[in-house]
C-alpha positions in Angstrom: -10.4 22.8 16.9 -7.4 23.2 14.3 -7.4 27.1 13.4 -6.3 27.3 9.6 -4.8 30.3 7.6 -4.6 29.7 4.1 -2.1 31.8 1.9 -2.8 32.2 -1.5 -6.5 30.6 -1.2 -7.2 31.5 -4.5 -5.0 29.5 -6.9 -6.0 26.1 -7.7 -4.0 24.6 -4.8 -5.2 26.5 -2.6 -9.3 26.8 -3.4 -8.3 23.1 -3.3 -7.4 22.8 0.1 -10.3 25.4 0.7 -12.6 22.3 -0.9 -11.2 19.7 1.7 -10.6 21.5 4.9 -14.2 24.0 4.9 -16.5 21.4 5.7 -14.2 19.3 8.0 -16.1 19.7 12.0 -12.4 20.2 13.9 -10.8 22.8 11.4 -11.8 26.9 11.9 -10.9 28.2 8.7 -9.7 31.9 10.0 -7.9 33.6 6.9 -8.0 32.9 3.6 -5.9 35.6 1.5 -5.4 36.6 -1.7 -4.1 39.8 -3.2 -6.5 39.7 -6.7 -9.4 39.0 -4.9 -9.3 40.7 -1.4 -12.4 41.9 -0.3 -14.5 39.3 -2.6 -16.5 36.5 -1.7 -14.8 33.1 -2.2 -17.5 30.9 -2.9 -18.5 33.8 -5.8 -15.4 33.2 -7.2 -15.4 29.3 -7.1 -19.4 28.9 -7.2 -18.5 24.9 -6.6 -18.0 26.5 -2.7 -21.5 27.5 -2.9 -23.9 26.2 0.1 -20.6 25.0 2.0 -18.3 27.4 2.6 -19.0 31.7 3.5 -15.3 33.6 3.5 -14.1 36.9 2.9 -10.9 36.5 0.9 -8.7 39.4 2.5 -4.9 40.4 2.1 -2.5 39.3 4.0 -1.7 40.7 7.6 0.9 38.7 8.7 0.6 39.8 12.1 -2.9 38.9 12.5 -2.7 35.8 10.7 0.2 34.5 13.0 -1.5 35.1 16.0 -4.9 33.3 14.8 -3.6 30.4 13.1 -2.0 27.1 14.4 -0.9 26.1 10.8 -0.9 28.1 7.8 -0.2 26.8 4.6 1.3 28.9 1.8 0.1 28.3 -1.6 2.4 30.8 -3.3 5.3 30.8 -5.9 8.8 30.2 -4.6 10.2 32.3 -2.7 7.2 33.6 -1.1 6.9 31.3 2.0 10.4 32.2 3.9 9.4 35.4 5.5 5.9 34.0 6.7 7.4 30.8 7.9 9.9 32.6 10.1 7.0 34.6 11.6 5.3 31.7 12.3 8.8 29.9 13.8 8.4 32.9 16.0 5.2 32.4 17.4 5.2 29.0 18.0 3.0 28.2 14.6 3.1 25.3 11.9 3.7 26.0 8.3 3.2 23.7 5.3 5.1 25.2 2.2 3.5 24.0 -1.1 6.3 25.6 -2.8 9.8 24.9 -3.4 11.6 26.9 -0.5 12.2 24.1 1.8 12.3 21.4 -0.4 16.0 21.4 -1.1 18.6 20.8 1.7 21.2 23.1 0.3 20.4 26.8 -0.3 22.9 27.3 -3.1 21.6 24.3 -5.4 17.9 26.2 -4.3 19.6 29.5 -5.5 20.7 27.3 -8.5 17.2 26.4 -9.7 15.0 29.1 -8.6 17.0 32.2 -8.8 16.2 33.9 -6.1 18.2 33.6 -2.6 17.4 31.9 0.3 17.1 33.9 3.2 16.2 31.6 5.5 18.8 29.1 5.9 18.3 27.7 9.7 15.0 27.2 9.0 15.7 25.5 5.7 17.8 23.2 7.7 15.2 22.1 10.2 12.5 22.0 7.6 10.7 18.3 6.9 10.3 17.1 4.4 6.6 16.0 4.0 6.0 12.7 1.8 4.6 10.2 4.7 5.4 7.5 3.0 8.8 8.0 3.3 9.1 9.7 6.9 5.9 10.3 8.6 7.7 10.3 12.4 9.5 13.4 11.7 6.6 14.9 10.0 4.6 14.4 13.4 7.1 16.5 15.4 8.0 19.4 12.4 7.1 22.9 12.6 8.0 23.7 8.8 7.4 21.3 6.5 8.0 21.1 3.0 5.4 19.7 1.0 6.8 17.4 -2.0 6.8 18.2 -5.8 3.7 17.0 -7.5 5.8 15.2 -10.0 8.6 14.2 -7.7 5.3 12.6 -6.0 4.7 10.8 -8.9 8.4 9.1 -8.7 9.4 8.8 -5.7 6.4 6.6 -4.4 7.4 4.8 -8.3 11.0 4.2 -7.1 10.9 4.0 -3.2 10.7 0.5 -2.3 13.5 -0.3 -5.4 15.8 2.4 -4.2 16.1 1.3 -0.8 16.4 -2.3 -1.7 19.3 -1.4 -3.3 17.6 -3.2 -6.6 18.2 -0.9 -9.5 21.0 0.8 -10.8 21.0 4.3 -9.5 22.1 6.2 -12.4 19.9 4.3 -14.7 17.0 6.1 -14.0 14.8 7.4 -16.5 11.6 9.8 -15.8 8.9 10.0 -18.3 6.3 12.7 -16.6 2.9 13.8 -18.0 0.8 16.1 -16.2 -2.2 18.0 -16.6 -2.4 22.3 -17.1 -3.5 22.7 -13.6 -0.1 21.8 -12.6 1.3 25.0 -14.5 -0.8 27.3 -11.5 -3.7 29.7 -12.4 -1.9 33.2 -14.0 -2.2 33.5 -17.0 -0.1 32.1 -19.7 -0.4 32.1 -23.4 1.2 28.7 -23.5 -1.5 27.3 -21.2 -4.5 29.1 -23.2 -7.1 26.7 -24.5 -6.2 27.2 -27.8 -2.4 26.6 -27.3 -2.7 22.9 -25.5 -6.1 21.4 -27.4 -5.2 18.5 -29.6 -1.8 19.0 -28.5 1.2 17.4 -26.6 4.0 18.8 -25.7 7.9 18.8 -23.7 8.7 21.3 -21.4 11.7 21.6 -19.3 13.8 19.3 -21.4 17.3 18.4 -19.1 16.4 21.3 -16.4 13.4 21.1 -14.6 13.1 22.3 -11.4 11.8 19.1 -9.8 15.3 17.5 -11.3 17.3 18.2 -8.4 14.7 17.6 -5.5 14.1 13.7 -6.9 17.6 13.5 -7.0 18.2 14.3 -3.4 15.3 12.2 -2.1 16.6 9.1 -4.2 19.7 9.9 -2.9 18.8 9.6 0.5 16.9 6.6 -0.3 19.6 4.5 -1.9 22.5 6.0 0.0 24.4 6.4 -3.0 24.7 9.4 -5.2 21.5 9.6 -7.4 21.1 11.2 -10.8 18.3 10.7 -13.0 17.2 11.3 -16.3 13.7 13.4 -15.9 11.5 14.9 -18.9 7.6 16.5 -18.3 5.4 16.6 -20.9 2.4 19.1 -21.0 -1.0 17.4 -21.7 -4.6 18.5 -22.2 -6.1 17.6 -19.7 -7.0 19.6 -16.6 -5.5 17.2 -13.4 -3.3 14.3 -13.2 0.0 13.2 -13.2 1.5 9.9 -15.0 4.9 8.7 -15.0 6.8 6.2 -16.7 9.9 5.0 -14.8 12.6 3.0 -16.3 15.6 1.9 -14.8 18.2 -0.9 -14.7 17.7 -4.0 -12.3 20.3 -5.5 -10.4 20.7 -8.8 -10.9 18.5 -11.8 -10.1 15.8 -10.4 -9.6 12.1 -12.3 -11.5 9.2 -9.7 -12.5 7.3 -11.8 -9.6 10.1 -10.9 -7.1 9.6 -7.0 -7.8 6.0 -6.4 -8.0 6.1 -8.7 -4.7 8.3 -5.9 -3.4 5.5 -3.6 -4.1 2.7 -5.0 -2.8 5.1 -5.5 0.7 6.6 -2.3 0.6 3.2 -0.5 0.6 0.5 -3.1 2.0 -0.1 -0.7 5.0 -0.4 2.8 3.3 -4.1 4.3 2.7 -3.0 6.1 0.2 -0.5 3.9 -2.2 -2.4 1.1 -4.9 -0.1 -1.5 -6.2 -2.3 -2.9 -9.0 -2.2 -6.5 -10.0 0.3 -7.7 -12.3 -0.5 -6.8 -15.8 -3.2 -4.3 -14.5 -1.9 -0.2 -15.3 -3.1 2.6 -13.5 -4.3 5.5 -15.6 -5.2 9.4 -14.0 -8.9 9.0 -14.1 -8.9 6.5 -11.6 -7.5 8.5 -8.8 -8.8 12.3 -10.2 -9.7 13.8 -6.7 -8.7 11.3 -4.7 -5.3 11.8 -2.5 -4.4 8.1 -4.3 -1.3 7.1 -6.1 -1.9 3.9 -7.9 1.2 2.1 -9.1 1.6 -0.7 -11.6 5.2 -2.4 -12.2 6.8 -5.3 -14.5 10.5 -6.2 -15.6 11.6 -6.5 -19.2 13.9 -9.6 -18.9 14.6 -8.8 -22.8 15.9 -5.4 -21.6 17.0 -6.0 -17.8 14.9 -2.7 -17.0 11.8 -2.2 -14.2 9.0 -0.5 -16.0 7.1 1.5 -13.3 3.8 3.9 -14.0 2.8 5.7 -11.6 -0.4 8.3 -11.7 -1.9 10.7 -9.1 -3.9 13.9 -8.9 -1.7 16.3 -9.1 -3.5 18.9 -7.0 -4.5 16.2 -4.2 -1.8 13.6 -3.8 0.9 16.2 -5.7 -0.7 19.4 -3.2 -3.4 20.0 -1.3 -4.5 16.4 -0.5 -0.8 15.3 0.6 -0.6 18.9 2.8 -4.0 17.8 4.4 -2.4 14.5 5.2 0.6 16.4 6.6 -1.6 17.8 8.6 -3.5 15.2 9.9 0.2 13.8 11.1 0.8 17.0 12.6 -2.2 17.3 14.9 -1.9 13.5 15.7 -4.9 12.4 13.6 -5.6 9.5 11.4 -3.9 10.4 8.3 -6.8 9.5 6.2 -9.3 12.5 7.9 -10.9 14.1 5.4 -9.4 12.1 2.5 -11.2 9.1 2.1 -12.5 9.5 -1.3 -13.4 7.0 -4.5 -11.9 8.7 -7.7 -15.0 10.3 -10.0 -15.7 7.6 -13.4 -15.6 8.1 -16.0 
């Protein structure tokens, strides 16, 4: 059995992972905390749970929860996850961050972004990070992992088999993101209120998102040339899913049939990555809770620019679903435990 601590269990990551791991036969689900709703039922907060899963929600002892747990994922702000993944480090324990904290490879551009400092620097170093597509050996054999962006989810499965190809031009690169409330968290927020994002559509972030510099150093690593993109999110009302528009320049000689070839190559192997059929486009409701990414792809010859659209859930495949698969890789289990699921129509 695979003894589970789940930090921040109330937000809508991490009910989520709640939802996929509770009825699973080799997980123990041992703490689930939360500092709103200690003491309180979690099924009576999430009535969904009802029937399925029984669990105290209870503050966080990070003693106790150390000593119980062989992973524990942290479903908290940034900032939040560097103290509980040291104690962990020290007791021999797993950690999947769903934040930022060991996303980025150098503390100051962290510091940079998210204001805070890092005080966890060794750790940051050997942190991995956790898109499977990308690097699942080094995921198997991590003790911190660093689950990815939901967004830079979005992208980085839409530019991966381009990037290292060496087929676009990497400073060409434009990100047109649209995701879904849920991705904002579950506080409260005037902007988010019903009434503020109805009939509405919106920018956000414009030329300094946080998820700008952590695509950037993935693509980076991908192409093995400096990477710097273009990257816009847009605020949607809808409550999941994630679509985004890639653009970018294509090196020359390449055929629209050549690329979406690429494609369907590059990813005929992973449970979890679509490539549609050519002049087929993926659109959110076809992977909403599902850990899917569905891709479609075509080149402009007119322009010389791959046109990529990629859409996921945002809190399976951008959160909870791609920690889960994380930890399926960790435990040496078939990555798709738990997972396998056919998106809800319509």
């Amino acid at each position: 059995m695979i003894h589970v601590s789940i930090i921040g269990a109330t937000g809508y990551t991490g009910v989520e992972l709640v939802r996929l791991l509770g009825l699973r036969e080799d997980v123990v689900l041992d703490h689930l905390t939360s500092r709103t709703y200690a003491g309180q039922k979690i099924q009576h907060l999430f009535p969904h749970l009802l029937g399925n899963i029984d669990h105290t929600c209870e503050e966080l002892d990070l003693e106790q929860v150390t000593t119980d747990s062989d992973i524990i994922f942290v479903a908290l702000p940034h900032g939040h996850a560097l103290p509980i993944a040291k104690k962990a480090k020290e007791k021999g324990k797993k950690v999947i961050d769903l934040g930022a904290d060991f996303r980025l490879k150098d503390a100051a551009v962290y510091e940079e972004w998210y204001k805070v400092a890092h005080t966890e620097p060794e750790l940051l170093e050997e942190a991995v990070y956790g898109l499977p597509e990308w690097d699942r050996d080094a995921i198997k054999d991590a003790t911190v992992i660093a689950n990815p962006g939901c967004f830079v989810t979005s992208i980085l499965l839409g530019l991966m088999p381009l990037m290292k190809k060496g087929w676009v031009v990497p400073n060409s690169i434009v990100c047109d993101s649209k995701s879904g409330t849920s991705g904002a968290g579950r506080a409260g927020n005037v902007a988010n209120l019903f009434t503020e994002v109805e009939n509405s559509f919106k920018a956000y972030g414009v030329a300094h998102h946080r998820h700008t510099p952590e695509i950037e150093q993935l693509l980076t690593q991908m192409a093995g040339t400096d990477t710097m993109i273009q990257f816009t999110p847009h605020l949607v009302p809808m409550s999941r899913g994630i679509l985004s528009t890639i653009y970018a320049t294509v090196t020359g000689g390449h055929t629209a049939e050549e690329i979406h070839a690429l494609f369907e190559e590059a990813y005929a192997d992973e449970p979890f990555v679509q490539v549609l059929p050519a002049g087929m486009w993926p659109m959110t409701k076809s992977v909403k809770g599902t850990n899917n990414c569905q891709l479609g792809v075509t080149y402009d010859e007119r322009t010389g620019r791959v046109i990529i659209v990629s859409v996921i859930d945002n809190l399976m495949k951008g959160a909870a679903g791609q920690a889960v698969q994380n930890m399926n890789l960790l435990f040496g289990l078939a990555e798709t435990t738990g997972l396998q699921m056919i998106g809800l129509f319509p």
